[in-house]
N, C-alpha and C positions, 0 to 999 in steps of 0.2 A: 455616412453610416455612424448608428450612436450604441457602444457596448456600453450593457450598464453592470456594474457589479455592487450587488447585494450584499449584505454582513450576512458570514452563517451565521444559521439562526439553530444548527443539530445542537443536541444538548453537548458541552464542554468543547463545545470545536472551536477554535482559537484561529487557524487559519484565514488568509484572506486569497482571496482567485488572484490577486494583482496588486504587486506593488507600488509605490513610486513612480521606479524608474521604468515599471513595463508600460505603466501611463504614457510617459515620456519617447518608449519607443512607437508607442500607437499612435501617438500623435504627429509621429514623423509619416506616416502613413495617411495624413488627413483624418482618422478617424476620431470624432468625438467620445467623449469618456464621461460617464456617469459613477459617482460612487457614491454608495447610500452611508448618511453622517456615521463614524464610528465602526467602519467596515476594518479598519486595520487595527484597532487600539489592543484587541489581544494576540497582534504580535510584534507590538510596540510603535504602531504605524500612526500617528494622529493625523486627524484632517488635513491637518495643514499643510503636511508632506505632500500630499496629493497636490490642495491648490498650486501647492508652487510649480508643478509638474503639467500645471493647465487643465486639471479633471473640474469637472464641477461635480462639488460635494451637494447632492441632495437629502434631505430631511426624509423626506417618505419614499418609504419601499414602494409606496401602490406607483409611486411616479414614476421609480425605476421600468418595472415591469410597463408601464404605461408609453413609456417613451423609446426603450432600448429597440434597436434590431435586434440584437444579439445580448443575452444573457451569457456573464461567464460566473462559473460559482468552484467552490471546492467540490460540495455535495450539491448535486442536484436534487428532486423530490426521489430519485430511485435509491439514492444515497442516502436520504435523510428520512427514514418511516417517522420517526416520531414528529416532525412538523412540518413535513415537505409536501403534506397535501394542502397546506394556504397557499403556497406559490405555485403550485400547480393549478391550480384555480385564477391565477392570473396571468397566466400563460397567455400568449394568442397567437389564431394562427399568422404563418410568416413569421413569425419569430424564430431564432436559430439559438440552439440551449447545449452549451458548452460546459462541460463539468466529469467528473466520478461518476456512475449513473448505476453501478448493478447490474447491467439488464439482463446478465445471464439470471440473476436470483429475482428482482423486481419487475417480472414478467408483468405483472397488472398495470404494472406504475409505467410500462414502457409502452402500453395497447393504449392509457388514456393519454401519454404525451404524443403520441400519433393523433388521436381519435382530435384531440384542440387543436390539429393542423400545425405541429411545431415540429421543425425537421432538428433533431437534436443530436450530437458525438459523445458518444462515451470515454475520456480518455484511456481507461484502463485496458482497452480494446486494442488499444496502440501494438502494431506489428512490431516483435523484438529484428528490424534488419537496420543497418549501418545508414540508413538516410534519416530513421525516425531516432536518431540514440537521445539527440533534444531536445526531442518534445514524448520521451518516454516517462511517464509520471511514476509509475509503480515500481521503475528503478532510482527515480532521485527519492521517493517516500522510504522504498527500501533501504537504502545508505544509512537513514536518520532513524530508522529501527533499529539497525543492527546496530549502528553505534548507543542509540540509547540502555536497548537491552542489556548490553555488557556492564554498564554505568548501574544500572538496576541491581543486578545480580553483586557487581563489587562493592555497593552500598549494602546490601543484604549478608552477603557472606562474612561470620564470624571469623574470618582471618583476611590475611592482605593476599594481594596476586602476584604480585615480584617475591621474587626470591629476595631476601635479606641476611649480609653477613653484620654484625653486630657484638661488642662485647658482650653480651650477653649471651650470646648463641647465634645460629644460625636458621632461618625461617624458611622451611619449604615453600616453593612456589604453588601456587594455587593448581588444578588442572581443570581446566574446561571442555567441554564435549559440544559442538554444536553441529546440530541436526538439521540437513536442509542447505544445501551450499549453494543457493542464488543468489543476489545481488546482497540479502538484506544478511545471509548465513556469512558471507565474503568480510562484509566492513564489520561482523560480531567476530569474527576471527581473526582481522586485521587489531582491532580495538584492543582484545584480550591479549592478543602479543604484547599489542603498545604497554599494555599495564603488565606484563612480564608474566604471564601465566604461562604454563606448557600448556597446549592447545592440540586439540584433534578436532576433525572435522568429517562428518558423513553426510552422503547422499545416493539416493540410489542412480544417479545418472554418474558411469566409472569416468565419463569424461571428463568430469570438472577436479578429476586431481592433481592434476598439474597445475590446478589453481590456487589448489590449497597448499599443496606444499611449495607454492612458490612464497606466498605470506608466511613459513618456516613454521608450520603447523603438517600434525602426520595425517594423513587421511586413511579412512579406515576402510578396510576392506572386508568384507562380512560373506566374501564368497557365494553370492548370490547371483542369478542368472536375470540381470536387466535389460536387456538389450534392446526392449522398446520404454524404456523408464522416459524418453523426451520426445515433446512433439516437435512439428515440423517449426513451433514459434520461440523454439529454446526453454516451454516450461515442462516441468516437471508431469506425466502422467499418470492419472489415478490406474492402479495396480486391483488385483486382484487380494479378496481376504484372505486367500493359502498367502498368498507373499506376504501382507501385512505380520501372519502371524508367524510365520520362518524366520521374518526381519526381527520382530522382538524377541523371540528366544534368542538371535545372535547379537543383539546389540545388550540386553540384561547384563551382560557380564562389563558391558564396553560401561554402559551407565554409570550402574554400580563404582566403579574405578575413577569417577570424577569428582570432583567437589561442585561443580556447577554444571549442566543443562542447559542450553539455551534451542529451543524449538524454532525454524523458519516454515517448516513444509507446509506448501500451499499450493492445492491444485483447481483452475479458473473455473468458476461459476459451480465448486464443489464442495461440499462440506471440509474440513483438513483432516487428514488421514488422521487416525489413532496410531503414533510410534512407542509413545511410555506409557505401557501400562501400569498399575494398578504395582501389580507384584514387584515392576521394576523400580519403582519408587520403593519397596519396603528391603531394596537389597542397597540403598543409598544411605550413605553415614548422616546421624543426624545433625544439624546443622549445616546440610549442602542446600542447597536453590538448583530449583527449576523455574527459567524465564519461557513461557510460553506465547510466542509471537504471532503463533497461528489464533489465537483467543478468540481472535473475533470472528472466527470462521469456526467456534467449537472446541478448538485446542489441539495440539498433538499429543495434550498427555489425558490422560484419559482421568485425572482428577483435576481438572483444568476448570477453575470456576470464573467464569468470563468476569474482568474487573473487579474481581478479588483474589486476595492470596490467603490460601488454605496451607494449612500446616496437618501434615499427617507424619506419623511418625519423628517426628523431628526437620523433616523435610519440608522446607518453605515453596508452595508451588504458585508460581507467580505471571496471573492471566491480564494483565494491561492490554484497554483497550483504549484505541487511537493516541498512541503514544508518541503520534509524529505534533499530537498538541500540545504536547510538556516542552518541544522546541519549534514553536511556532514561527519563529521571523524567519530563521533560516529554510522551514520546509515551506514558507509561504514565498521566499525567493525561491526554489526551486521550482516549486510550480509554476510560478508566475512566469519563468522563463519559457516552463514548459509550452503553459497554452498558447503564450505570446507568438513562440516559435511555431506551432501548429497552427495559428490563426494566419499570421502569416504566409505558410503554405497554400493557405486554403484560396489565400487574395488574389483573381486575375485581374487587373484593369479596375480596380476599385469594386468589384466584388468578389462573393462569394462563389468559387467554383464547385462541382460536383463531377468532377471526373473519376468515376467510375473503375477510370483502367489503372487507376492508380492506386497500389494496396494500400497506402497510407488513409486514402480517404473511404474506399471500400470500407476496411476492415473496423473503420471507428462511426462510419453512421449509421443509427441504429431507425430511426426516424424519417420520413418523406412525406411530402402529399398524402398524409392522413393515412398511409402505412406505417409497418413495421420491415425495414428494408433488410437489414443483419440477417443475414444466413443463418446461424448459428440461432439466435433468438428465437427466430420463426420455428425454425427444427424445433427448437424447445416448448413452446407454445403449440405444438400442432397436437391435436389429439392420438390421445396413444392407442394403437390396436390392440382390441381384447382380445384373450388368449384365445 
């Protein structure tokens, strides 16, 4: 079997599908390794790393696509609009397309990698239960958000995070507010400790506060009635616009009382709710930061300008997108482990299985024999009844 991995080609995507040393473990499995010249250089990975790992480094993409069984990528074409329909065109069928894919959002992009006969996994798809924790992508990318974000915000913020005693005086500690306490809301909360701020943390699911304040952050409780705020996969669920707007009249006050913001909420294959409004942002002293983590899904602040930062008020609002590319080596080891580990799973007897009864494999292929196999997708794709 020969996995080829491509260099992204998405504009500023720095990541690579596969490191080194995940070469190294593929090869302990028999399987051959393609890597197209310069697949790792932005996240410090040169060719040669590879050769020494026993990959052969190829010069041209068409060769990769031409040769692999299996494509592994960061972004596949459902992930990559801006240039993912040239390798989409070199697909073929039998081939197996391993990657990020969207396909709750790139409905079209998931009917034409069916329609070439490529049976293709989405990672992001990945079940949150205790057998997949290592090949969960969307929680190792989240780690490296959340820690970046804090890092963003304490570069931006006209004062420091640690309290400081000093001949001179003494310097209040910063205070942070972070919104969204999932994997990526947890290590922005763990980070902003580490830099000594006092820390609160909100989410509308009440069960993740024993999480928060076990990182010695206070969670906030806004007396609201959540009780289906998570699904059956541990994420967050889209709410109704009565609750959206209840939540921001209670949380305006919480805002307001911070020096920094930092947004995670994100719900799968959905736009990201609006939490900071407009107004809420003009009850914030000027010179505080808002990091917006949901940006690429629209924002949670509702003046969130995707990959820029807007200043209203005095208030810095700050929409970075693909921010897990400013620490590329390290999020490019994590993944690497990820899919390595997932591909793994997948290997009976020197190939590839499809065991169906298995939610891990279920729940991530989205692609078969010239369908579209995902439950969820198809639902989404089916025409809708007029009223």
């Amino acid at each position: 079997m020969i996995i080829g991995i491509p260099k992204e080609t998405s504009p500023g995507e720095r990541r690579v599908a596969l490191v080194p040393e995940g070469v190294a473990s593929l090869r302990k499995k028999g399987v051959e390794v393609l890597v197209e010249a310069g697949a790792g250089e932005g996240s410090g990975l040169p060719d040669a790393e590879y050769t020494k790992k026993e990959a052969s480094v190829v010069a041209s993409r068409a060769e990769i696509f031409a040769r692999a069984d299996v494509i592994m990528q960061v972004r596949t074409p459902g992930a990559n609009p801006e240039t993912g329909e040239a390798d989409l065109k070199m697909l073929r069928s039998g081939q197996i397309l391993i990657g990020l894919a969207e396909p709750l959002i790139a409905l079209e992009t998931a009917k034409a990698v069916a329609a070439a006969g490529v049976t293709s996994f989405a990672l992001e798809l990945m079940p949150r239960i205790t057998r997949a924790q290592s090949m969960d992508v969307l929680s190792s990318m989240a780690n490296i958000a959340g820690y970046k974000g804090v890092l963003m915000a304490a570069n931006e913020l006209p004062r420091i995070f640690p309290m400081m005693m000093t001949a001179a005086g003494t310097l209040k500690p910063a205070k942070v507010l972070v919104i969204g306490v999932g994997v990526a809301g947890l290590q922005a909360i763990a980070t902003a400790r580490r830099l000594g701020a006092v820390v609160q943390g909100y989410d509308v699911r009440p069960v993740v506060k024993e999480q928060v304040e076990s990182l010695g952050a206070k969670f906030v409780d806004l007396g609201l009635e959540t009780a289906q705020a998570q699904d059956a996969g541990g994420y967050a669920k889209e709410q109704s616009q009565d609750f959206y707007r209840r939540q921001q009249e209670a949380l305006g006050k919480v805002v307001a009382a911070n020096d920094v913001v930092i947004t995670t909420a994100l719900v799968p294959g959905k736009r990201a709710p609006v939490l900071v409004s407009a107004e809420m942002v003009k009850l914030m002293a000027p010179g505080s930061i808002v990091v917006d983590l949901a940006a690429e899904r629209g924002g949670n602040c509702e003046l969130t300008q995707p990959g820029e930062t807007a200043v209203v008020g005095g208030v810095r609002i700050m929409g970075p997108l693909n921010l897990l590319s400013t620490v590329p080596n390290h999020a490019s080891q994590l993944y690497s482990h990820n899919i390595t580990t997932f591909f793994t799973h997948l290997i009976r007897s020197g190939e590839i299985s499809y065991d169906l009864e298995d939610e891990i494999t279920q729940q991530t292929l989205v692609t078969r024999e010239g369908q579209v196999v995902h439950g969820r997708v198809k639902e989404l794709m089916a025409p809708k009844a007029s009223a």
